[in-house]
C-alpha positions as CSV (number, residue, x, y, z in Angstrom):
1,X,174.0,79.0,191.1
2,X,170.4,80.1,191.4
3,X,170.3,84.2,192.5
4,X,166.3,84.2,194.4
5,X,164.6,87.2,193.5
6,X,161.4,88.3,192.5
7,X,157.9,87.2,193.4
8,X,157.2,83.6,194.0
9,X,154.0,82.7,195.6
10,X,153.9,80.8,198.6
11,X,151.7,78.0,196.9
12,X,148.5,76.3,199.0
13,X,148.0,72.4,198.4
14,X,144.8,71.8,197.2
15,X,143.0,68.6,199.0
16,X,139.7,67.0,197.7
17,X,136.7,66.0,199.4
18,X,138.5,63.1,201.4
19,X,141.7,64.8,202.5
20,X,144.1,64.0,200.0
21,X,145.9,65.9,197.0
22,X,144.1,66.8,194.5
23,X,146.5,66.5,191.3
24,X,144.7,68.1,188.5
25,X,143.9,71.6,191.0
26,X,147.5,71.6,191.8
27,X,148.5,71.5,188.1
28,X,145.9,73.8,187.2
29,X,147.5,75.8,190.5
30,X,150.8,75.6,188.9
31,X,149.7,76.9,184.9
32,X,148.0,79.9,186.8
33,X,150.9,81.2,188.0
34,X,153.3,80.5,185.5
35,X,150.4,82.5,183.2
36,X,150.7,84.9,185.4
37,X,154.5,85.7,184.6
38,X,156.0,84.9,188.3
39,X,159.5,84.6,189.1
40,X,159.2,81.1,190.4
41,X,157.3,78.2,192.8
42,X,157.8,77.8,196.3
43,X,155.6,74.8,197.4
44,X,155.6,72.7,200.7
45,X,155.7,76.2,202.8
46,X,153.4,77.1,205.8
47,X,150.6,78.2,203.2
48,X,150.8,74.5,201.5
49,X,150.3,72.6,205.0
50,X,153.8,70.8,204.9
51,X,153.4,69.9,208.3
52,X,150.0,67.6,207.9
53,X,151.5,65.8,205.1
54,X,153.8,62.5,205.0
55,X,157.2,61.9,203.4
56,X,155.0,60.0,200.4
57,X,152.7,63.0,200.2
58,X,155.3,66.0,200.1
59,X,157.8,64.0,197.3
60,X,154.4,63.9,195.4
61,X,153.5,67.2,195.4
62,X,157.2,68.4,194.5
63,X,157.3,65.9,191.9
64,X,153.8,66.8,190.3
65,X,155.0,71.0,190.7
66,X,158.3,70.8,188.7
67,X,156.3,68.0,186.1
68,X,154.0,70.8,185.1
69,X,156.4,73.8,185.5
70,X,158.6,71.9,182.9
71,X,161.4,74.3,183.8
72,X,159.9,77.5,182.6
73,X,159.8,78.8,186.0
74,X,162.8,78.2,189.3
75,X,160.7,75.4,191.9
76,X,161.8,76.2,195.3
77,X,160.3,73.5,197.7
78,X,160.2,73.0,201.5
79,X,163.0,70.0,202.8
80,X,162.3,71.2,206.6
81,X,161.5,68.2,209.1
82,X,162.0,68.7,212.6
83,X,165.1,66.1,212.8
84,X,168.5,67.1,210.7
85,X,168.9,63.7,209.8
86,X,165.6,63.4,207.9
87,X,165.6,66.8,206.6
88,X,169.4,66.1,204.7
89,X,167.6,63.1,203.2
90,X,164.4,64.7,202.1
91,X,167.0,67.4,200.6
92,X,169.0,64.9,198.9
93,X,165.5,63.4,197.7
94,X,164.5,66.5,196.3
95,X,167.5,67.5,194.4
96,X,167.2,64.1,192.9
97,X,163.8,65.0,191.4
98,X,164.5,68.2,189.6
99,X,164.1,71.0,192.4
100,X,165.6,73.8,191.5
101,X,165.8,75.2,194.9
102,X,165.4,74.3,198.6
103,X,163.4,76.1,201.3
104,X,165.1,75.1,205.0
105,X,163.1,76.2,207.6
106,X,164.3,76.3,211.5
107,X,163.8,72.7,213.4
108,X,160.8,73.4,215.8
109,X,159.3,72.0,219.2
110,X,162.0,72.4,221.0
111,X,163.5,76.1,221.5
112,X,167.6,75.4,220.3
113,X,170.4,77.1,220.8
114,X,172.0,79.7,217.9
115,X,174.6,77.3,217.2
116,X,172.5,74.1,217.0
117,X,171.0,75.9,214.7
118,X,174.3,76.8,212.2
119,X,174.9,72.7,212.8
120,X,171.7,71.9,211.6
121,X,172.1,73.8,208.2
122,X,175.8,73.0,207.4
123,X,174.7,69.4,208.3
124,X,171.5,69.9,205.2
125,X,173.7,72.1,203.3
126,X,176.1,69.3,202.9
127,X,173.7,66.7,201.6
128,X,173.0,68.6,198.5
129,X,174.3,70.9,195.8
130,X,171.0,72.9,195.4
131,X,170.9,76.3,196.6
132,X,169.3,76.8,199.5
133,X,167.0,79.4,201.4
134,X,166.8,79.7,205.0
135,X,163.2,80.2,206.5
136,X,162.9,82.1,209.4
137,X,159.2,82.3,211.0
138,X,159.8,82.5,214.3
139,X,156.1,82.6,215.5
140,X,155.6,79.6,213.9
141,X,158.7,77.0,215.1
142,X,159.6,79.2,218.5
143,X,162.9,79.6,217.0
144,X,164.7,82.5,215.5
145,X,167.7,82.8,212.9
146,X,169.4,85.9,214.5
147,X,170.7,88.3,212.0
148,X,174.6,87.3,212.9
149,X,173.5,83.7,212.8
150,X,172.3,84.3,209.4
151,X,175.7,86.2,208.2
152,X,177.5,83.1,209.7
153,X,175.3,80.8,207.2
154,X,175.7,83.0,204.4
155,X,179.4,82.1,204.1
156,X,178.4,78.6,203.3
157,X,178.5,78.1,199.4
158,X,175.0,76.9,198.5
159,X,173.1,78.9,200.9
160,X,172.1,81.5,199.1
161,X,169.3,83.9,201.1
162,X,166.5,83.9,203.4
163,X,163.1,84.0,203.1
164,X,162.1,86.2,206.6
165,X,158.9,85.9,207.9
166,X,159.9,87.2,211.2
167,X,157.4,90.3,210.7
168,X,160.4,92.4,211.7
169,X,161.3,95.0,209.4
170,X,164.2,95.3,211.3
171,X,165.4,92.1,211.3
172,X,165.5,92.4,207.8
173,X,167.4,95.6,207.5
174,X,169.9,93.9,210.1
175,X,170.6,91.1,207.6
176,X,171.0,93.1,204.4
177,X,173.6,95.0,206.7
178,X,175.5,92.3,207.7
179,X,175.6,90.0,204.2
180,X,177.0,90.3,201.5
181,X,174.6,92.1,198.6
182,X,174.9,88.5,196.5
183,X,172.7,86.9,199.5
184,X,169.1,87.3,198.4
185,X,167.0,88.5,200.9
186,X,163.1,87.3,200.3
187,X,160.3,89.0,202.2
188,X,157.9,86.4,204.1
189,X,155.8,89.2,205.3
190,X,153.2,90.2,202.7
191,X,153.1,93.8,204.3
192,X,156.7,94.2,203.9
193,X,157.7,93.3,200.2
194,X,157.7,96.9,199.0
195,X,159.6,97.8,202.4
196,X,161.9,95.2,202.0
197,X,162.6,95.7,197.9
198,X,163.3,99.5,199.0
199,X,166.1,98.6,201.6
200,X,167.8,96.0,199.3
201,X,166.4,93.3,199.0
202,X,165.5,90.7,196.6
203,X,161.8,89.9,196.2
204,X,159.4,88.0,198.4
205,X,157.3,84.3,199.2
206,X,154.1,86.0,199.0
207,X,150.8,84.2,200.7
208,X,148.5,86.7,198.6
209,X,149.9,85.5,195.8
210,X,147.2,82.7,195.4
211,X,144.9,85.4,195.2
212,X,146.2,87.6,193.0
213,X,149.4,87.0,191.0
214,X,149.4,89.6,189.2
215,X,148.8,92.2,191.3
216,X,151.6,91.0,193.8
217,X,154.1,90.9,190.9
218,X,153.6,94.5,189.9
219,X,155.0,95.5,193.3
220,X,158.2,93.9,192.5
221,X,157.9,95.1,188.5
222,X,157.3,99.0,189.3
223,X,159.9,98.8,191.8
224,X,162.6,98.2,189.1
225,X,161.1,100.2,186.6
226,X,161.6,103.2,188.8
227,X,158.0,103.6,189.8
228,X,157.9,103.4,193.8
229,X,154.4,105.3,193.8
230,X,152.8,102.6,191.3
231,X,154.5,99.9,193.8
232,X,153.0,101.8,196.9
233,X,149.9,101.4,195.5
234,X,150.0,97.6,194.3
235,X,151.5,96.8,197.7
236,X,148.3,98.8,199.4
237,X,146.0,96.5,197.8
238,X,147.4,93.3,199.9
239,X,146.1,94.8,203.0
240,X,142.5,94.1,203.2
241,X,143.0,90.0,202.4
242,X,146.1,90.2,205.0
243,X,143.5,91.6,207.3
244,X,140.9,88.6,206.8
245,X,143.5,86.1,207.3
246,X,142.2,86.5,211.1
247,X,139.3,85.1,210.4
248,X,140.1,81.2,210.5
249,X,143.1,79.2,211.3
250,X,146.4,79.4,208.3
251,X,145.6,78.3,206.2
252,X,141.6,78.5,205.9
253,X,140.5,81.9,204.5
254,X,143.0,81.4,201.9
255,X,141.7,78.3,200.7
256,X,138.7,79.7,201.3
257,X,138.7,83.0,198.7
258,X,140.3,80.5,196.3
259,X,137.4,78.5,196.7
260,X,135.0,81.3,196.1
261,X,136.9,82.8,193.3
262,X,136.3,79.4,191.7
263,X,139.4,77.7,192.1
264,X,139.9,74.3,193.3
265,X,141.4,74.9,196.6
266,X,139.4,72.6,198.9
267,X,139.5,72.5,203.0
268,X,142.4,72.7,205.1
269,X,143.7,70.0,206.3
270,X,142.7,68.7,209.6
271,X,142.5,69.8,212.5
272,X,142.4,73.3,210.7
273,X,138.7,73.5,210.4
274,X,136.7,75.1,206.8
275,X,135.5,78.6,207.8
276,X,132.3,78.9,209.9
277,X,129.2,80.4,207.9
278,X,129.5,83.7,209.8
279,X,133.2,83.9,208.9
280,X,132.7,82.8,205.1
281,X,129.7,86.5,204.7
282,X,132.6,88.1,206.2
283,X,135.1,87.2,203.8
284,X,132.5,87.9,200.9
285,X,132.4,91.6,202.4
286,X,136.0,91.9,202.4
287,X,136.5,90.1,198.6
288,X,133.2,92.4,197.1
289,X,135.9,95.5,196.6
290,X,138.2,93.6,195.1
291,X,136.0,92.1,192.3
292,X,133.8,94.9,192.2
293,X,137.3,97.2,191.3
294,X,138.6,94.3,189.3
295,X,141.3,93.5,190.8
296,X,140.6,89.8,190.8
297,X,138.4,88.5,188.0
């Protein structure tokens, strides 16, 4: 069964002037990376706006992703719905399609117990034989995986790691204590992927790695060459578009530098508004370093 590791970006959905996927940008999105030597596809997260699009919409964009990745690169894609019920089907969907992976992430709306929450993904777990990832981004769905909860899942067979977005580095260090080393552990938390790699884990989802692939790999490829110093310094250069992200609703200044960097990102997805003109000459400050040094082209 799949082993997650490395870095697999956390890929945006490109829309076009009226709203609606743009195919060829998200093929073209797909090439980049895998020229970019990542360790996989995870599509359908936060960054790719799962929650704006329909059933139709997010078996498209899965379907279009492993197409053009013609298995030179592990797809992991989002199955989470709010409902268990619907998520076990859009699981069992996606297996049928060719995913290589599944991305579960917590029910939201309501706040539910810890043990609704181990029902919920035994119930998923059971509809299919991918492996699966639980997401845990607590500031997003107002629910958290607790670090026991998460050893509990870990026993299942095809649950094979986490992808934490908690922001905790202590939550992370309390979940490679109490799983097994096999269970991958997956930073979520762009800030913490050299952190996290240093404690035991596994690799990370990365958000910046729209931006800059390479660059975000290298933390990952230093780190097992022995070269923590290197790493420190790759994983320094994520700070300053972390930073901007404040500057518009997720996912908006990432679509954004895409955008200006000349790639086909398009808006957000309403209600998430474009960037306002004063927040777009921010971002052009804050991206000026970056070209100017070359670390994007």
């Amino acid at each position: 069964m799949l082993k997650p590791a490395g870095i697999i970006p956390a890929m945006i959905t490109p829309f076009d002037d009226n709203q609606n996927i743009n195919e060829s940008a998200l093929r073209l999105f797909v090439r980049r990376f895998i020229a970019a030597n990542v360790h996989g596809l995870f599509c359908l997260g936060t960054n790719g706006e799962f929650f704006t699009l329909t059933m139709e919409e997010k078996l498209r964009v899965a379907e279009i992703v492993i197409e053009e990745a013609q298995g030179r690169v592990p797809i992991y894609v989002g199955a989470g719905c709010v409902g268990t019920q619907e998520t076990a089907q859009l699981a069992a969907r996606l297996e049928q399609m060719g995913a290589d992976a599944l991305s579960i992430i917590t029910p939201y709306f309501l706040t539910f117990t810890q043990q609704e929450l181990i029902g919920h993904f035994r119930t998923v777990s059971e509809a299919t034989k991918l492996p699966i990832l639980l997401y845990n981004i607590p500031a997003r769905t107002g629910n958290t995986l607790l670090p026991k909860t998460v050893m509990e899942l870990s026993k299942v067979p095809n649950i094979v790691g986490i992808k934490d977005s908690s922001g905790s580095f202590d939550n992370i260090l309390q979940v490679l204590e109490q799983c097994d080393p096999d269970f991958a552990v997956l930073a979520g938390t762009d800030s913490l992927i050299l952190p996290t790699l240093m404690a035991g884990g596994h690799g990370a989802i990365a958000a910046t790695a729209n931006v800059f692939p390479e660059v975000v790999r290298s933390i990952y490829d230093l780190w097992l060459q022995g070269k923590p110093e290197e790493a420190e310094l790759s994983q320094r250069k994520l700070r300053t578009l972390r930073s901007a992200f404040s500057l518009g609703t997720l996912p908006s200044v990432l679509k954004e530098v895409l955008n200006m960097l000349g790639l086909p990102a398009g808006d957000p997805r309403l209600p998430v508004q474009p960037l306002s003109p004063t927040a777009k000459s921010e971002l052009k400050i804050v991206m000026g370093p970056y070209v100017s040094e070359g670390v994007i082209k």
